[in-house]
C-alpha beads as a LAMMPS data file, in Angstrom:
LAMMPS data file: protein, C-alpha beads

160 atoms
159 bonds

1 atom types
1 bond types

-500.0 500.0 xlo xhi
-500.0 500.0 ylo yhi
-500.0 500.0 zlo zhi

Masses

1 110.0

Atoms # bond

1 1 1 -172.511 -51.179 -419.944
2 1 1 -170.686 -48.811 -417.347
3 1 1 -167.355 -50.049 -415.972
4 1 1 -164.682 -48.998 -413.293
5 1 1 -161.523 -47.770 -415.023
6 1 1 -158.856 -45.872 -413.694
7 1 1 -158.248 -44.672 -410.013
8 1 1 -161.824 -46.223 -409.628
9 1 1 -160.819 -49.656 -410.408
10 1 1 -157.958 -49.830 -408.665
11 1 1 -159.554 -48.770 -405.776
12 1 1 -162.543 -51.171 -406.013
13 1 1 -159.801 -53.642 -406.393
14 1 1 -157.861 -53.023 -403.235
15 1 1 -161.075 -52.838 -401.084
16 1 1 -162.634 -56.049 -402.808
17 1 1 -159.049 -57.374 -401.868
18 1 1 -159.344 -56.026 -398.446
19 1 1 -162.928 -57.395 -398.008
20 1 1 -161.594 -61.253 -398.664
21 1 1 -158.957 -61.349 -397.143
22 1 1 -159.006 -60.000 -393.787
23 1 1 -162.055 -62.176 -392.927
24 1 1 -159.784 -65.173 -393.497
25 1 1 -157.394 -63.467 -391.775
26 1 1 -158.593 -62.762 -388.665
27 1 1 -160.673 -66.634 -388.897
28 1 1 -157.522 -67.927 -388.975
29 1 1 -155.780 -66.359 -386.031
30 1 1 -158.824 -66.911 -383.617
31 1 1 -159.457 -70.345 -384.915
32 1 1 -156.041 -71.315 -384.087
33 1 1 -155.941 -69.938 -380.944
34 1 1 -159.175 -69.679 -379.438
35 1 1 -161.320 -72.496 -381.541
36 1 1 -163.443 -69.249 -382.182
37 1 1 -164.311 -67.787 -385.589
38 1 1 -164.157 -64.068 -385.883
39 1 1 -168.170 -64.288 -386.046
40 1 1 -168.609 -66.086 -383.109
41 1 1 -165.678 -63.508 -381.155
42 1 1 -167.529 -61.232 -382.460
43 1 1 -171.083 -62.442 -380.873
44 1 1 -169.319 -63.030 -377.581
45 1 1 -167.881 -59.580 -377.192
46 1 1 -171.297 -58.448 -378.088
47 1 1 -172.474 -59.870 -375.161
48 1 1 -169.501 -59.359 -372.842
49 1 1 -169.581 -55.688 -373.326
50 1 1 -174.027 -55.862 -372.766
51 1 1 -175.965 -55.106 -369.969
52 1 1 -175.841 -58.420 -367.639
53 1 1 -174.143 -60.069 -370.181
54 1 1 -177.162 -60.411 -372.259
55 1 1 -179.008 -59.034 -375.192
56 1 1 -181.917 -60.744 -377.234
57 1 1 -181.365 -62.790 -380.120
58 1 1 -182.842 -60.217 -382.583
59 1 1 -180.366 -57.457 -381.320
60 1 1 -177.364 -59.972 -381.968
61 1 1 -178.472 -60.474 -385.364
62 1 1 -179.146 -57.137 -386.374
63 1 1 -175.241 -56.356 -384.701
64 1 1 -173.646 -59.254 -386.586
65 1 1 -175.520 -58.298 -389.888
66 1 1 -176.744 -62.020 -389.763
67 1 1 -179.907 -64.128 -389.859
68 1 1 -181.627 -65.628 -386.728
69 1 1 -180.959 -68.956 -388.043
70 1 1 -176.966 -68.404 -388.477
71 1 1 -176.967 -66.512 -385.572
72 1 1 -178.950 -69.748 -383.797
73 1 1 -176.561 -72.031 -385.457
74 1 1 -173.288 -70.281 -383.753
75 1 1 -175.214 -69.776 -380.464
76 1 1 -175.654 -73.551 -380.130
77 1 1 -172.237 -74.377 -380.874
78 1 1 -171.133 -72.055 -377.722
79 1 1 -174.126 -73.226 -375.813
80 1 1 -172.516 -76.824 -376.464
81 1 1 -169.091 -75.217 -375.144
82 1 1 -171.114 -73.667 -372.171
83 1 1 -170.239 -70.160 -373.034
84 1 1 -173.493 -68.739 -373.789
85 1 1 -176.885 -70.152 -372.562
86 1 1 -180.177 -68.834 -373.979
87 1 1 -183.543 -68.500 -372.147
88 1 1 -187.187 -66.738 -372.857
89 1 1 -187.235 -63.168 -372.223
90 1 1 -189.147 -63.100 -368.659
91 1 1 -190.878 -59.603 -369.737
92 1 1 -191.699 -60.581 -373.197
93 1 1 -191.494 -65.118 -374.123
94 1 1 -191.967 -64.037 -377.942
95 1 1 -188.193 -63.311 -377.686
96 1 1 -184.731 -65.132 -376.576
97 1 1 -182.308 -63.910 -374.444
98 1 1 -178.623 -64.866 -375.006
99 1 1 -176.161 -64.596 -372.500
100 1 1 -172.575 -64.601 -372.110
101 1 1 -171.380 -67.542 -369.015
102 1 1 -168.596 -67.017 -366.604
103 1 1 -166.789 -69.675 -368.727
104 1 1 -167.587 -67.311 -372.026
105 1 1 -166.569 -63.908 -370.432
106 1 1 -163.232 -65.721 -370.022
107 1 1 -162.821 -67.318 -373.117
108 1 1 -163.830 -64.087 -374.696
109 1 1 -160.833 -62.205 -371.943
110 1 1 -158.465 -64.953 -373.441
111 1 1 -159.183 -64.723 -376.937
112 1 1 -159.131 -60.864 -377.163
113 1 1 -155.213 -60.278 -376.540
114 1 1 -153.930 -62.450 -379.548
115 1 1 -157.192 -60.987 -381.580
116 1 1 -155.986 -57.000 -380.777
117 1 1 -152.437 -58.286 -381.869
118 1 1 -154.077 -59.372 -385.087
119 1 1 -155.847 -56.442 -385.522
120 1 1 -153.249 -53.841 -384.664
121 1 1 -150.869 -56.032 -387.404
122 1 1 -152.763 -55.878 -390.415
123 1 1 -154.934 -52.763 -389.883
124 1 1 -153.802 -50.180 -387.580
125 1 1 -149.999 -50.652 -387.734
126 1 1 -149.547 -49.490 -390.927
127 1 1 -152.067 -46.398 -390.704
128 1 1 -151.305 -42.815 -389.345
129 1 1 -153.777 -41.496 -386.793
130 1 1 -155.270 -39.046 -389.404
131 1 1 -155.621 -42.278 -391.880
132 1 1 -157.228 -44.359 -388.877
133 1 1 -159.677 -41.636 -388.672
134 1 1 -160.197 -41.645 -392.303
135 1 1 -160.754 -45.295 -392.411
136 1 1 -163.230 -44.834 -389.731
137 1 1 -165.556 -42.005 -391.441
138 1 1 -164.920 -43.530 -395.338
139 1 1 -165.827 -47.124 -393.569
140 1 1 -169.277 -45.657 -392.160
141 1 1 -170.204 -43.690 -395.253
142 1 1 -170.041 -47.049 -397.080
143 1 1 -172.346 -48.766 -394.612
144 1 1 -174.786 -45.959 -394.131
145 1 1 -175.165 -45.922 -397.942
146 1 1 -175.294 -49.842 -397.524
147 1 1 -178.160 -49.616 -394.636
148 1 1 -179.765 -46.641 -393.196
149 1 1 -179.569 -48.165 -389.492
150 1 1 -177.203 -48.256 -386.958
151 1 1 -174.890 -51.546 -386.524
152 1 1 -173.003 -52.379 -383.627
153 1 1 -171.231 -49.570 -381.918
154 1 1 -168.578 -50.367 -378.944
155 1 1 -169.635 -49.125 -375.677
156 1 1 -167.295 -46.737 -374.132
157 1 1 -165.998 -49.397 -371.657
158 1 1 -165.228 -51.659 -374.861
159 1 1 -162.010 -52.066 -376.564
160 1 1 -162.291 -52.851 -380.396

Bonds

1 1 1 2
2 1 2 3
3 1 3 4
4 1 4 5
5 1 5 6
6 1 6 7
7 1 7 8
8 1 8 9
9 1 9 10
10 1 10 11
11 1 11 12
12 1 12 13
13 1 13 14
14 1 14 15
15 1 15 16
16 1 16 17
17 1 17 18
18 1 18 19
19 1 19 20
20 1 20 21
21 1 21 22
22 1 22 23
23 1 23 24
24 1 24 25
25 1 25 26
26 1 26 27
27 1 27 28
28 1 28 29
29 1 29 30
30 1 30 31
31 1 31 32
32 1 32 33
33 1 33 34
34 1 34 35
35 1 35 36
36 1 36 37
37 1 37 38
38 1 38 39
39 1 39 40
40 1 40 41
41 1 41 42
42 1 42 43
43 1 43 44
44 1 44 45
45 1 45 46
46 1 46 47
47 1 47 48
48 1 48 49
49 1 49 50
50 1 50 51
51 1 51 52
52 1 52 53
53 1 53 54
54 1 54 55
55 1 55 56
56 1 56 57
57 1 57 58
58 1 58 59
59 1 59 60
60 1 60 61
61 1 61 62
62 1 62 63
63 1 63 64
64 1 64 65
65 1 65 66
66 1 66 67
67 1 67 68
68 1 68 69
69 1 69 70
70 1 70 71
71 1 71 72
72 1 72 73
73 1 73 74
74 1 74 75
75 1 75 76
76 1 76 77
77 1 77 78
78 1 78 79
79 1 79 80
80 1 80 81
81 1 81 82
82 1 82 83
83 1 83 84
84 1 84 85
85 1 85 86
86 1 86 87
87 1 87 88
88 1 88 89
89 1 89 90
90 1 90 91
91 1 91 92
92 1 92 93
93 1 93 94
94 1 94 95
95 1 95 96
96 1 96 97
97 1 97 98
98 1 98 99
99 1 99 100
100 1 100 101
101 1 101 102
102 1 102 103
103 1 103 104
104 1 104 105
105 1 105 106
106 1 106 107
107 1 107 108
108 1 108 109
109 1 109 110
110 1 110 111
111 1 111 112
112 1 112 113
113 1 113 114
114 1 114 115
115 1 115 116
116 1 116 117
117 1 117 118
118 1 118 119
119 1 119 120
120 1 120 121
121 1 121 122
122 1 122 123
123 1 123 124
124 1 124 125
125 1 125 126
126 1 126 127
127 1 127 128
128 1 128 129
129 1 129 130
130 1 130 131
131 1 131 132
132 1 132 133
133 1 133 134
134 1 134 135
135 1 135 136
136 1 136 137
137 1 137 138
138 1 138 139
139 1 139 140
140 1 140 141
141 1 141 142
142 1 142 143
143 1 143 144
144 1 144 145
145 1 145 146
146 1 146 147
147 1 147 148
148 1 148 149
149 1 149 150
150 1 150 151
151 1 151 152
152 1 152 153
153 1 153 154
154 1 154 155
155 1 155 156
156 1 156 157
157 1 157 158
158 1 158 159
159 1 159 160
């Protein structure tokens, strides 16, 4: 059996580290104050930064590396809140379109300032330029060896 040892261990251990806690993190912040987990902000700003406000439900899972049906389950909770309302695609009913209300785009407006703060904090604050860009290339090395496709990439308009 093959284990980490070394310079390899410790570095699995501080990105395992990294990987559980800044979810909780970041849940924590936008759950206290936006009532938004970091998965639904992050479905919202999806949208908010889309065409019309809207993408198809397939396209937001594949983005937010989730299932249709956990993706569904979050979409109904901010249907319920009125900031996102779903609907057949009119050029093809086999899919659903979700889009982002009035009332979402500005719960989504509200939520990011406090979010960025939160970000900024426990990620970029502490980095260098040269490490941010490090972090950047190391970060999509690991997913393209994780997946082959693309995942969600800001649009130029978009802040992160």
């Amino acid at each position: 059996m093959s284990r980490l040892s070394g310079d390899d261990l410790e570095t699995w251990s501080a990105l395992a580290t990294v990987l559980e806690w800044l979810p909780t993190a970041l849940d924590a912040q936008l759950q206290r104050d936006a009532a938004l987990t970091h998965f639904e902000y992050g479905v919202m700003f999806a949208l908010a930064n889309a065409d019309d406000r809207t993408l198809r439900m397939s396209t937001l899972a594949g983005y937010s590396n989730s299932s249709l049906s956990r993706l569904s389950r979050a979409v109904a909770r901010l249907e319920a809140k009125d900031w996102i309302r779903r609907a057949p695609d009119p050029t093809d009913g086999r899919f659903t379109l979700a889009t982002l209300t009035d009332a979402g785009e500005r719960k989504v407006e509200q939520a990011t300032p406090g979010h960025m703060a939160t970000v900024n904090r426990l990620v970029f604050d502490s980095l260098t330029t040269a490490q941010t860009r490090q972090l950047r290339d190391i970060s999509r090395r690991i997913t393209t060896a994780i997946r082959a496709e693309d995942g969600w990439t800001p649009p130029t308009k978009a802040t992160p």
